[in-house]
Structure formats: structure tokens, C-alpha cells
LUMLOGU-972892 format. One record per residue: residue in three letters; x, y, z of N, C-alpha, C in turn. Coordinates in steps of 0.1 Angstrom, whole numbers, m for minus. Each point is the difference from the previous one (the first is absolute). Layout:
# residues N
ATOM, ALA, X, Y, Z, X, Y, Z, X, Y, Z
...
***
This chain:
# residues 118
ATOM, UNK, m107, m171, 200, m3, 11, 8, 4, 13, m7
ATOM, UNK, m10, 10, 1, 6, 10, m6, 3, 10, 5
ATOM, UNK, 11, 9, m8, 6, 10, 13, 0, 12, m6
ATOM, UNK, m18, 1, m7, m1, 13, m2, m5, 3, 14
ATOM, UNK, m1, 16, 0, m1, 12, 10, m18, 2, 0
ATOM, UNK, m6, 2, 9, m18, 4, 2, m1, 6, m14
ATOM, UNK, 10, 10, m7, m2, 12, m8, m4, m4, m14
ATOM, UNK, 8, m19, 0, 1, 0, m13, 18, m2, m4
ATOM, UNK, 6, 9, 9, 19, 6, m1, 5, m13, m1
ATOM, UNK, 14, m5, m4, 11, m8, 5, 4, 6, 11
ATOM, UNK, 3, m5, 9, 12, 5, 11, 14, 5, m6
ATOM, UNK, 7, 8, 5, 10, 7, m1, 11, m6, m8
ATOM, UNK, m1, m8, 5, 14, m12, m7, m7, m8, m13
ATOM, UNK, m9, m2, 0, m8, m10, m13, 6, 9, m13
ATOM, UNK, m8, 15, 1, 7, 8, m11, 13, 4, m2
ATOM, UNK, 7, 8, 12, 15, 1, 2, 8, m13, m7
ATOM, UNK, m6, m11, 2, 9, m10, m7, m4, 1, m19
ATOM, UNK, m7, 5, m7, 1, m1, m10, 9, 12, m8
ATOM, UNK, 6, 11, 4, 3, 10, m5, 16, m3, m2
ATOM, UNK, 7, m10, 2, 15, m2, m9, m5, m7, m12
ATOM, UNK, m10, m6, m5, m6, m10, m6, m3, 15, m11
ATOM, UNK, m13, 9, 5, m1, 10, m10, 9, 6, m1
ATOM, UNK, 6, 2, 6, 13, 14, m4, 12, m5, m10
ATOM, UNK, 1, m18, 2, 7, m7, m12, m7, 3, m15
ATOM, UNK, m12, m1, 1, m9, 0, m15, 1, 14, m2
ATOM, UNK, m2, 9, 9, 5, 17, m8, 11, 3, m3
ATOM, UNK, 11, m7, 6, 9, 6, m6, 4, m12, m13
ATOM, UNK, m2, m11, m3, 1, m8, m11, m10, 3, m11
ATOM, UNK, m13, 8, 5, m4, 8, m12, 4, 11, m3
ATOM, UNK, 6, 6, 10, 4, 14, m11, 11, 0, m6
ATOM, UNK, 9, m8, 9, 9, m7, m13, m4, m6, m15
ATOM, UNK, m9, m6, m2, m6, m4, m10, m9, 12, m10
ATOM, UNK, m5, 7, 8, m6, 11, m7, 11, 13, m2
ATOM, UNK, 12, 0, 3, 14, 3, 0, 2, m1, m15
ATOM, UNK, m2, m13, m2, 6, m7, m16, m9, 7, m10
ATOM, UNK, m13, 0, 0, m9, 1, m9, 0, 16, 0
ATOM, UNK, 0, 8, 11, m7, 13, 0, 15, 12, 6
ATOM, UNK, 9, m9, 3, 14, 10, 2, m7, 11, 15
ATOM, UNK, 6, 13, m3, m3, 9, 11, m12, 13, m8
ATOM, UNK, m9, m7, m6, m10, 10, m5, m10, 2, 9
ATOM, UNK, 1, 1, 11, m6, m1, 13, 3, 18, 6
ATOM, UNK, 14, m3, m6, 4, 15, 5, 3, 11, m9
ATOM, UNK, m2, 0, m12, 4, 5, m17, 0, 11, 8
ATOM, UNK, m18, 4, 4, m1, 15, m4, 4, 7, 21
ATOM, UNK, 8, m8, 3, 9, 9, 10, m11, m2, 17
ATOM, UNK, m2, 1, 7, m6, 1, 15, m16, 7, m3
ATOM, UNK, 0, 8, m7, m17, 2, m3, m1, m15, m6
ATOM, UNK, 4, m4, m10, m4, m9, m5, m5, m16, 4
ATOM, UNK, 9, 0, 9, 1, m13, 11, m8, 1, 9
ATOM, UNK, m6, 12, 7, m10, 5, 8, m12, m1, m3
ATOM, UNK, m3, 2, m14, m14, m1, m10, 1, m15, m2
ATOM, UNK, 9, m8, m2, m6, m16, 0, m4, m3, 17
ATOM, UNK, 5, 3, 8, 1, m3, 14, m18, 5, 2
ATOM, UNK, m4, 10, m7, m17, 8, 3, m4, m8, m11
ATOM, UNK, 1, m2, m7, m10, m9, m14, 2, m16, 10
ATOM, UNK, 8, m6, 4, m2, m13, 11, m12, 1, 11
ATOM, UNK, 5, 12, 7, m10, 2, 10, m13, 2, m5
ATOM, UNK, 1, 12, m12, m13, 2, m1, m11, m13, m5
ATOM, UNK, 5, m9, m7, m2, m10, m3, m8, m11, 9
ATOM, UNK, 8, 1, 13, 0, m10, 8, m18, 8, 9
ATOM, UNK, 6, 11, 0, m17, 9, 8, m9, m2, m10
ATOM, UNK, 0, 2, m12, m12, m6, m7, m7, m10, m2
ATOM, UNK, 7, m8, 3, m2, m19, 2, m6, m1, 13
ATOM, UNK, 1, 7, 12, m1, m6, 13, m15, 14, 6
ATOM, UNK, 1, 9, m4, m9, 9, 0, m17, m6, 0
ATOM, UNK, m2, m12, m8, m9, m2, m10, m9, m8, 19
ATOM, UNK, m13, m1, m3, m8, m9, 9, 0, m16, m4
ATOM, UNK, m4, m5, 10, m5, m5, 10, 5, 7, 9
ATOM, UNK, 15, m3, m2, 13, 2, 15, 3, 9, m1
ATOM, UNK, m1, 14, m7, 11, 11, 0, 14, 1, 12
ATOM, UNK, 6, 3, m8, 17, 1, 4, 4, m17, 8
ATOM, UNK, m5, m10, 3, 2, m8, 5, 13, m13, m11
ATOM, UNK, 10, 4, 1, 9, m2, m8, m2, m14, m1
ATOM, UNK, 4, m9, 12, m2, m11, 5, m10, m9, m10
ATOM, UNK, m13, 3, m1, m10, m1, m5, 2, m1, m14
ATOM, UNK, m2, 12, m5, 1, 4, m12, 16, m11, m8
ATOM, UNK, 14, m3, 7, 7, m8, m1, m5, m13, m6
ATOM, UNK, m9, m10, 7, m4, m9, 4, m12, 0, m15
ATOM, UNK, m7, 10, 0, m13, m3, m10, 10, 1, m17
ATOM, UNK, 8, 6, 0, 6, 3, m12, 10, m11, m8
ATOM, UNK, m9, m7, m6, 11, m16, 1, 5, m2, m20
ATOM, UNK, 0, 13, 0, 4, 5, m18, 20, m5, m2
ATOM, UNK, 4, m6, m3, 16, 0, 1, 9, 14, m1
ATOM, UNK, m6, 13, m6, 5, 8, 4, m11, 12, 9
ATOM, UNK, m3, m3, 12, m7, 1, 3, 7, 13, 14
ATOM, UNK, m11, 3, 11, 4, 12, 4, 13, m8, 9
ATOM, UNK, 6, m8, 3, 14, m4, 6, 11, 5, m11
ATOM, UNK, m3, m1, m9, 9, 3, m11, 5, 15, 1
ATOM, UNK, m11, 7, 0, 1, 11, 5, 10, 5, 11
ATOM, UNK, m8, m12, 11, 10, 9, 12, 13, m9, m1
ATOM, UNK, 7, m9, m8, 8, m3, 0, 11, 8, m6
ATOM, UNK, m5, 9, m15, 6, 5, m9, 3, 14, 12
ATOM, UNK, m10, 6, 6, 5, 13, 6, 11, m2, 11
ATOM, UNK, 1, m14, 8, 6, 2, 7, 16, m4, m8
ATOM, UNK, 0, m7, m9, 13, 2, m9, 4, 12, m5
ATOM, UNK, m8, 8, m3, 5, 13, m3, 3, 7, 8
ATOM, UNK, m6, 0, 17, 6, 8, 12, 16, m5, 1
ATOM, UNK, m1, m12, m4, 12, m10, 3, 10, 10, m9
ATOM, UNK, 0, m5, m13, 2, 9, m9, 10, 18, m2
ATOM, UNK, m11, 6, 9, 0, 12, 2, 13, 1, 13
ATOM, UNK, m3, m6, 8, 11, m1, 13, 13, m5, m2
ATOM, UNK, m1, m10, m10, 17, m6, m3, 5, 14, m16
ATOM, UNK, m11, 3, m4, 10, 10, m12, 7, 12, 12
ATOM, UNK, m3, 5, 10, 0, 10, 9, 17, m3, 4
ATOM, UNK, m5, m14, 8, 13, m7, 8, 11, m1, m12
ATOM, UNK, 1, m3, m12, 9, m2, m11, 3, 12, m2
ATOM, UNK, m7, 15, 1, 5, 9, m1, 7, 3, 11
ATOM, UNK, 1, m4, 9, 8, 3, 11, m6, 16, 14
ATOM, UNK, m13, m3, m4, m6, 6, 11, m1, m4, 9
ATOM, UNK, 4, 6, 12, m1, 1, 15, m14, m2, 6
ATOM, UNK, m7, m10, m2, m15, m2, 5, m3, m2, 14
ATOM, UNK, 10, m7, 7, 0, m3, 13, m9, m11, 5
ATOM, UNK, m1, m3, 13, m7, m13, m2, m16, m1, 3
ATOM, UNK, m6, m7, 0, m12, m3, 3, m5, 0, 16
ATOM, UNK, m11, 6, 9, m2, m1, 16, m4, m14, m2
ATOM, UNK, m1, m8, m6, m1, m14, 6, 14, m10, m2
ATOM, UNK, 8, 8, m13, 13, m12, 1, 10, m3, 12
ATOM, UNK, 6, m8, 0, 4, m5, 14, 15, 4, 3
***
């Protein structure tokens, strides 16, 4: 039986269960990409780190822009079956948000917390 949603969706909990699973592999890759590539992520200072964070995105809108499906991420996910393909994509940006937020926290900025943390 299957417990997809009319839409196509998992239900709430199908995907909420997979994100300690991803969030293990981001932070065990940027540990890894740690070794190879150090902190050249941030050389040339917060412009710098900002401009990789827009070369990701922009990246990611140019891939998804394109027809049949325009912007239909989902889709466009699904047809792209390249090994580095547009997942890679959104996997690398969301390490770099990652990224961006723990250099902040190590600096000892006061960020405060999230309206959804508990």
C-alpha cells in the first residue's frame, strides 16, 4: 500500500524521517572536503562566501528554469540522473549555508534562535 499523498507528496513524517540521515552526510562531507580544500570557502572574507552562496543558486535556477516543467524542482530532480547531477547541487549549497552559519557561531556571534526551534 502506498502512502503517497493525491499530490504525488510523502506525508509529513515519510520525509521528516530522513533529515538526521542527510544532515549526517553533510556534516561528514564537509569534514571531508575540510581535508582536501581547508577554509578556502572563506579566503576572500563575507563578499566572498556570499558570491559562492549566488554562483550555487544561480546555478541551481538555471537548471530548473529550462521546459517541459519550468521551476518544478521535484521534476527536474527526478529526470536528472547524471551522478553529479542537479541534487549535487542542492546538496553542496545547502553545506555551504551550513558552512556559513557554524563560521558565525565559532565567531561567537549572537544569532539567536530560530521561530521554529523549540
Amino acid at each position: 500500500m502506498s502512502t503517497e499523498l493525491p499530490d504525488g507528496s510523502e506525508p509529513v513524517s515519510s520525509y521528516l524521517s530522513k533529515l538526521e540521515g542527510i544532515s549526517a552526510l553533510d556534516v561528514s562531507g564537509l569534514k571531508k572536503a575540510e581535508e582536501s580544500y581547508g577554509d578556502s570557502w572563506k579566503r576572500r572574507g563575507g563578499v566572498g562566501a556570499f558570491m559562492m552562496l549566488a554562483r550555487k543558486w544561480d546555478r541551481l535556477e538555471n537548471r530548473v528554469k529550462s521546459d517541459p516543467t519550468p521551476y518544478d524542482i521535484f521534476k527536474h530532480i527526478a529526470a536528472d540522473t547524471r551522478g553529479e547531477g542537479l541534487i549535487d547541487d542542492i546538496r553542496d549549497l545547502r553545506r555551504y549555508l551550513m558552512l556559513v552559519e557554524a563560521e558565525m557561531v565559532a565567531r561567537g556571534t549572537q544569532l539567536g534562535g530560530h521561530r521554529d526551534d523549540a
